[in-house]
C-alpha positions, 0 to 999 in steps of 0.5 A: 469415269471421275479420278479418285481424290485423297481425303482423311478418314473423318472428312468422309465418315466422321465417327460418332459414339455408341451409346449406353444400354445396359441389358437390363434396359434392352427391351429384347423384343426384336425390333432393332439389333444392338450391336456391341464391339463383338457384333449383334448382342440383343434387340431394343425397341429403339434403334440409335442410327436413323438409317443403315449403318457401320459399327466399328469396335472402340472398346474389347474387340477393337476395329471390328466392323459391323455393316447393318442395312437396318437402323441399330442401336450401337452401344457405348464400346463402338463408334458409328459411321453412316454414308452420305451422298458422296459416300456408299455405306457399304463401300464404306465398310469395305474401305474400312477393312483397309486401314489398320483400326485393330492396332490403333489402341494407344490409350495405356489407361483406358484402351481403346480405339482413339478417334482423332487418330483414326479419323486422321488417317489418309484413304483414297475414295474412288467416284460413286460410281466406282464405289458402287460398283466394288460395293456391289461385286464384294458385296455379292459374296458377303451375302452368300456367306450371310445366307451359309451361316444364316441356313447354320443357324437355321440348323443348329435351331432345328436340331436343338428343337428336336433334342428338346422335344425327345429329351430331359435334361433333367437331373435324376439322382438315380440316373447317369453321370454325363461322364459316363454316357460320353467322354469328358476331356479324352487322352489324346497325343501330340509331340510338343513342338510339331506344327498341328491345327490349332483353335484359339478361344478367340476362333470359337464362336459365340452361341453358333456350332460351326468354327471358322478360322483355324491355324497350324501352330507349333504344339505347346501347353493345351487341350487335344482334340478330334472331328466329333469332338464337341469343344466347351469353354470353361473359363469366365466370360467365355463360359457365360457367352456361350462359347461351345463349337463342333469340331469338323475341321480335321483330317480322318484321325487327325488330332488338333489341339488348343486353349487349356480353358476348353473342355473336350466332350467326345461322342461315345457310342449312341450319344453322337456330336449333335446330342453332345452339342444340344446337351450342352448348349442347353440353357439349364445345363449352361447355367449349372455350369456357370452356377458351378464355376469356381475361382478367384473373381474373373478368373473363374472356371467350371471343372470338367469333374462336374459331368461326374455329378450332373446325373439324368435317366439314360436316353433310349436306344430308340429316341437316339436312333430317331435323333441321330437319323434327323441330326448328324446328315444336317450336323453335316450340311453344318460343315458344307455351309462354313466350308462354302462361306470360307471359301467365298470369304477367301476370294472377298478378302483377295478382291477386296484390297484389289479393287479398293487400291485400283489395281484391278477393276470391277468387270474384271473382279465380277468375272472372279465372283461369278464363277465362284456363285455359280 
């Protein structure tokens, strides 16, 4: 079977730097994905790697990993890695996860994650074949979950596509104000100081409905919410990169709280969670938004008091009833899919330090994966 051998990091996947590419220069016509620190940002017509590739954070999200089984083009706040014969890519990316990249930042001036230092770090690479073998097992899981958020997307596409074609977001200064076809930051309570599910800014994901990762926090300064409420960032750049999510996390009548920059949209009436999230999500109500953020540079803020002026003609009871039969059952599958791929991210998570440290083995770990897919 081979013995595993102590190496550096940098003797087996040496590091190389991203390269600029302003979005102004990305040619967005889908031939190659561009990958920032925060993952897959926009297309180019180039790719910079000549083969699959790792992204690793170097600037902003530091030691965030990106596995691509195509050619990218990483850009200049990521470093690069690729495999080689004596090293699976994918096995690679997974032994990534084990050294502790995200808190190598010791660059006071200009942070970042420092090379030298972590291709210096010690890590034990198994024979090929064991590579392989572990590359495959997690990788089997990582997949499923590519395929749960893909069919998310797949989703949150469909039902944006219907809102558009049955209605106007056009503003009539005769019509309703948002704020009064739904509710715009809702009183609701928590005891200051009582555990309560918690979502961070950071856990509201970029132009996606569905929110993965949440926690149970001591209750302290911050926005109250509930399942159905549609959660909005409202601070710069969080605003501008589309941070806007359902909640669906919650126990019946639960009430979660989180970051002071959101801004809380509740369903009322007709108007439900996927009209409320279409609404929003729409690219002219997105830019109204950031049009009217206010506030010294960087710190900017849309006010929630805008709703009150952002005035459009009363969708109908019929088109809302037609809307709401399409959209709330797959607004459900939504939450079906993030729970699989949570669940199956949990066992990946478990195995992965499991199989890279040697303590269990490969048969033993397909068995956990294979009944976990069936």
């Amino acid at each position: 079977m081979g013995a595993w051998i102590s190496t550096q990091l940098g003797q087996i996947l040496p590091f190389r730097y991203g390269k600029g590419l302003p979005e102004r220069e990305r040619s967005k016509t889908g031939e190659f994905r561009v990958v920032s620190s925060a993952g897959f940002v926009d297309t180019h017509k180039e790719a910079l790697t000549t083969g699959p590739a790792v992204v690793v954070g170097r600037k902003g999200s530091i030691g965030t990993l990106w596995y691509s089984k195509e050619p990218v083009f990483p850009i200049d706040t990521t470093f690069w890695v690729e495999g080689s014969d004596d090293v699976d890519l994918r096995f690679a990316y997974y032994l990534l996860h084990t050294v502790p990249l995200s808190s190598m930042n010791n660059d006071s001036a200009v942070p970042g994650l420092n090379r030298v230092e972590a291709e210096s770090l010690d890590v034990d690479l198994p024979p090929l074949s064991i590579q392989r073998g572990i590359a495959a097992t997690l990788g089997a899981l990582d997949d499923k979950i590519d395929s749960s958020h893909l069919a998310i997307r797949k989703i949150d596409e469909l039902v944006r596509a219907e809102f558009d074609r049955l209605f106007s977001v056009e503003q009539d200064k005769d019509g309703v104000p948002i704020s009064e076809l739904l509710d715009v930051n809702r009183r609701r309570r928590l005891t200051k100081g009582t555990p309560a599910t918690y979502v961070g800014m950071s856990a509201l994901p970029e132009f996606f409905p569905a929110i993965s990762s949440w926690a149970m926090k001591e209750v302290g300064s911050g926005q109250k919410f509930q399942n159905g409420d549609v959660l909005m960032a409202r601070i710069t750049p969080c605003l501008e990169n589309g941070k806007t999510a359902v909640v669906d996390m919650l126990h019946p009548d639960e009430v979660g709280w989180g970051s002071t920059e959101y801004v809380v949209l509740s369903p009322q009436g007709e108007i439900t969670t996927p009209w409320i999230y279409s609404f929003v999500r729409h690219e002219t109500v997105r830019q109204w938004a950031i049009q009217r953020m206010t506030g010294s540079s960087g710190r900017q803020r849309f006010n929630a008091g805008g709703f009150d002026d952002y005035c459009i003609d009363p969708p109908s009871t019929t088109l809302l009833v037609e809307f709401n039969a399409i959209a709330q059952p797959l607004f459900e599958r939504i939450t079906q899919f993030r729970d699989e791929a949570n669940r199956l991210a949990a066992l990946r998570d478990v195995l992965l330090p499991e199989l890279l440290s040697g303590r269990i083995q490969v048969p033993e770990a397909n068995e956990a994966v294979e009944e976990a897919l069936v």
